[in-house]
C-alpha positions in Angstrom: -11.3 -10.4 23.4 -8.2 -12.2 24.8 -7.8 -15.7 23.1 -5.0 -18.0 25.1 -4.2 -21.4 24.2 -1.8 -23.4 26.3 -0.2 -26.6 24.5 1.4 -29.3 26.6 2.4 -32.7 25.7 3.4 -35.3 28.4 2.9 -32.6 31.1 5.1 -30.2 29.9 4.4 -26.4 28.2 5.4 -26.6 24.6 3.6 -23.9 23.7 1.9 -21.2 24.9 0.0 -18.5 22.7 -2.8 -15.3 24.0 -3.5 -13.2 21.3 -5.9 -10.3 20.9 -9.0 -10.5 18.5 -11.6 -7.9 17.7 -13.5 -6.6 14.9 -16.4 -8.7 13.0 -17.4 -11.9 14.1 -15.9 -13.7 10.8 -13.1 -11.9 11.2 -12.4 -13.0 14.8 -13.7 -16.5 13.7 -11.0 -16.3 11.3 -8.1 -15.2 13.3 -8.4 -17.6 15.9 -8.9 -20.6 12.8 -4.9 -19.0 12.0 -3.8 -19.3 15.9 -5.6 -22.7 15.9 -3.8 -23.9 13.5 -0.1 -22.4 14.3 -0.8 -24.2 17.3 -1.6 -27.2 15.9 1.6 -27.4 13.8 3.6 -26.9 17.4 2.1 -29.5 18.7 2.2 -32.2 16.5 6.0 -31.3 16.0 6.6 -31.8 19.5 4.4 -34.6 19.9 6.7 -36.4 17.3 10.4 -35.2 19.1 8.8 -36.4 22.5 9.0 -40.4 20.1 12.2 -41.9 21.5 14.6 -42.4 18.9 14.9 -44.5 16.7 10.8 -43.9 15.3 9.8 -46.6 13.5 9.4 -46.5 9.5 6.4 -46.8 8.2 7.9 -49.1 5.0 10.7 -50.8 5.2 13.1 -49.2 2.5 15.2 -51.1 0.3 18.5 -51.1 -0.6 18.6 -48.6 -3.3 16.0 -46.3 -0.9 13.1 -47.2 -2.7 9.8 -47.0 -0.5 9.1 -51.4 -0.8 5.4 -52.7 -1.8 3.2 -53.6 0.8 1.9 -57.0 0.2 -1.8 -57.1 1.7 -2.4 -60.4 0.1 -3.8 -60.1 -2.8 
């Protein structure tokens, strides 16, 4: 069986994949889990270079780069 999975982010190819599978069903249930997931990885890591610079921080880091408290009002 031919497995193809085609990975764009804002309307452009970032990745393309087809890979053969055969054998047992768990073990094509398992090799497509691995393509799945290398795919996954691709598009994520483009998803973040397509941010426009600069991304914002999640904290805000101090002087002495030390990840500051959050202060939720307690």
């Amino acid at each position: 069986m031919e497995v193809e999975i085609t990975v764009k982010v804002n309307g452009q190819v970032v990745r393309e994949q087809v890979e053969q599978v055969s054998g047992t069903l768990e073990d094509m249930e398992e090799k497509i889990d691995a393509i799945t997931r290398q795919v996954a990885g691709a598009a994520l890591q483009a998803s973040v270079e397509a941010v426009v610079p600069p991304r914002p921080l999640f904290r805000r880091r101090e002087a002495n780069c030390v990840t500051k408290a959050i202060n939720r009002g307690r």
